[in-house]
N, C-alpha and C positions, 0 to 999 in steps of 0.2 A: 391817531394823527402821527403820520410821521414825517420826521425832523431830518434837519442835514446838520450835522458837527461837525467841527473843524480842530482840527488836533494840531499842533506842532511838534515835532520829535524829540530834538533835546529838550532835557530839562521837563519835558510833560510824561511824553510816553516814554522813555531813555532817561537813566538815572547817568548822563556823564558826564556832567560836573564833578561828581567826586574821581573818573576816569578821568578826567583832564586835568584837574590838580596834581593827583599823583605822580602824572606824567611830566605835569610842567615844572612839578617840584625837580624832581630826579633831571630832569634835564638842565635845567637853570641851576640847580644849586641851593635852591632856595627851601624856608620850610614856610610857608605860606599855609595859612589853617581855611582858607574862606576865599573864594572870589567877592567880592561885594563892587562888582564895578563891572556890566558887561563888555565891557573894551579890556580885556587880560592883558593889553600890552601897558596897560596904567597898571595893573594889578602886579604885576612881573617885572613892571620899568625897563623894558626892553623897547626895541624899534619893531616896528609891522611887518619891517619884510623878513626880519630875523623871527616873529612869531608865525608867519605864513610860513616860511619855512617849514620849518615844524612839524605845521599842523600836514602841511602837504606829504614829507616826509614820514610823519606817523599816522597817516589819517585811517587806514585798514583796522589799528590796536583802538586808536581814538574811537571810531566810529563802530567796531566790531564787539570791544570787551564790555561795556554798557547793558546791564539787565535792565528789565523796563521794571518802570515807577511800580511801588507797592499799591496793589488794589487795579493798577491800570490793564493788564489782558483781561480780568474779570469782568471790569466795569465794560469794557468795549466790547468784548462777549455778550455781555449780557444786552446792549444797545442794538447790535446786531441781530440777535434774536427776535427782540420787539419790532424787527422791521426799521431802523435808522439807517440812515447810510453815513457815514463814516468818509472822511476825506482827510488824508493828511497832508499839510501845508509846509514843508520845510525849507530854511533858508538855504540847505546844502544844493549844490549842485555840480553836473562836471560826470560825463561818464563814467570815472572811477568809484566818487563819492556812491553815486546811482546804484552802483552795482553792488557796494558793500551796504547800502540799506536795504536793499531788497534782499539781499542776503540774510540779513538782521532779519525782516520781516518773515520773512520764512521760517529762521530758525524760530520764533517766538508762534509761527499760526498766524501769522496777524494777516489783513488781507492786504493784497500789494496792488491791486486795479487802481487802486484811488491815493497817488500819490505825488501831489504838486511839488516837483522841485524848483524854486523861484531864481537860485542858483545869489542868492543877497536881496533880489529886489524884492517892491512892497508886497507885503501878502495882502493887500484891499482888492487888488484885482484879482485874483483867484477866488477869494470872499462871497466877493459880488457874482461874478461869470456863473461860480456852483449853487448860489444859492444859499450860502453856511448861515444857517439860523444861530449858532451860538459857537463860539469859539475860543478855544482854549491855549493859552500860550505862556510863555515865562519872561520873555522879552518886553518891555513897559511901551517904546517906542512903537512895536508891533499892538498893543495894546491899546494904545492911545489911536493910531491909525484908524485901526477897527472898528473899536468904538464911535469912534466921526464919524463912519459912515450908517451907524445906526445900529449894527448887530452888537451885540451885548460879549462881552469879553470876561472868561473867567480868570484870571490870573493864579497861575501857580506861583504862590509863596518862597521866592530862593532872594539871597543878601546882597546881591544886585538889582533886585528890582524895589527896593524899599522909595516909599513918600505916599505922600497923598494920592488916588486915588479917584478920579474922575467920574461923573454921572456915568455910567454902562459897561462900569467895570469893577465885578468884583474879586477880592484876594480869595484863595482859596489854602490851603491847608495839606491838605491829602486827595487822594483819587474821591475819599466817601465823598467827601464834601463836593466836588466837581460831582460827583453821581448826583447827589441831592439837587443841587443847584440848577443842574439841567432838565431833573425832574420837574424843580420850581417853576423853570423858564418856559417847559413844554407844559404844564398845567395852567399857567396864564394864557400862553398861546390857544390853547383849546376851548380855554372860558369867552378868550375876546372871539375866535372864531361862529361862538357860539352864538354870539349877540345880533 
C-alpha cells in the first residue's frame, strides 16, 4: 500500500532552531538557551517588524546553514524506496526563500518536485488537495489544524510546542519514532483496507 506524507521543513526535516538561536543570540545581544514560544518576538521581546527584519536580512545563513534532523534523509530514503510519495509542506515563501530551499534540497539529495510553499498560510489545504495520509510538523497550531481535519499528525517534540495533546496527534521524539509511527499508521490503514 502506498501512502502520501507530509513533511514540514523547519524543525522536522532541518535542525534550525539551534541556526536561529545562535543567530538571534549574536544579533540581539542576548544569551537565550531555548526558544519555548513559537512567536521568537515574545522569546527575544523585540517588535515584528524589527524580527522580519532580520529574518529577511539573514534569511540565505538562516535557511541555508541548517543540516537536516538525525535519522531524517535516512528515514525518507528509505519511504521512497517502498514507493511513498513524500510532499513537503512549508510555511516559507517568497522567490528568494524558494530558491535557497531548493538549494538546500539539493545539496542534501532530497527530492525537490513535491514542494508546497504556503508562503504562512494554512497547511489543511495542501493536506487535503494532495491527499497527505499522515503528517508531520513541529508547529502545534498547524497541528491541531490538521488534525480537524481528520489526518493524524505526528508532532516533533521542540519546547514551543509543549501541552496537551489532542485525539490524532501524536508527540514524537526523534526521526525513529516518526519511522515507526508511520509504519503503525500504514499497518492500520492496510488492515482496515482489508476488511
Amino acid at each position: 500500500m502506498s501512502f502520501v506524507i507530509g513533511l514540514d521543513i523547519d524543525g522536522v526535516v532541518a535542525d534550525s532552531f539551534p541556526v536561529f538561536l545562535e543567530e538571534l543570540n549574536r544579533h540581539y545581544g542576548k544569551d537565550i538557551t531555548k526558544i519555548d514560544n513559537y512567536d521568537m518576538t515574545k522569546v527575544f521581546d523585540v517588535d515584528g517588524d524589527d524580527l522580519e527584519s532580520f529574518f529577511n536580512e539573514n534569511v540565505e545563513y538562516l535557511f541555508s546553514a541548517p543540516k537536516p534532523m538525525p535519522g531524517a534523509l535516512e528515514t525518507i530514503d528509505s519511504w521512497l524506496r517502498a514507493k511513498h510519495e513524500i510532499i513537503f509542506v512549508t510555511a516559507r515563501g517568497g522567490d528568494r526563500e524558494e530558491k535557497i530551499t531548493l538549494d538546500w534540497f539539493e545539496k542534501y539529495n532530497l527530492p525537490q518536485d513535491k514542494i508546497i510553499f504556503t508562503g504562512g498560510l494554512s497547511k489543511t489545504f495542501p493536506v487535503k488537495k494532495y491527499g497527505i495520509n499522515v503528517f508531520v510538523d513541529d508547529f502545534m497550531t498547524n497541528a491541531l489544524e490538521i488534525a480537524a481535519i481528520g489526518v493524524p499528525v505526528l508532532l516533533m517534540n521542540a519546547p514551543y510546542n509543549q501541552g496537551k495533546l489532542p485525539h490524532g496527534v501524536k508527540r514524537c521524539f526523534n526521526w525513529e519514532e516518526i519511522r515507526c509511527c508511520v509504519q503503525d499508521i500504514l499497518l492500520k490503514a492496510e488492515k482496515s483496507s482489508a476488511k
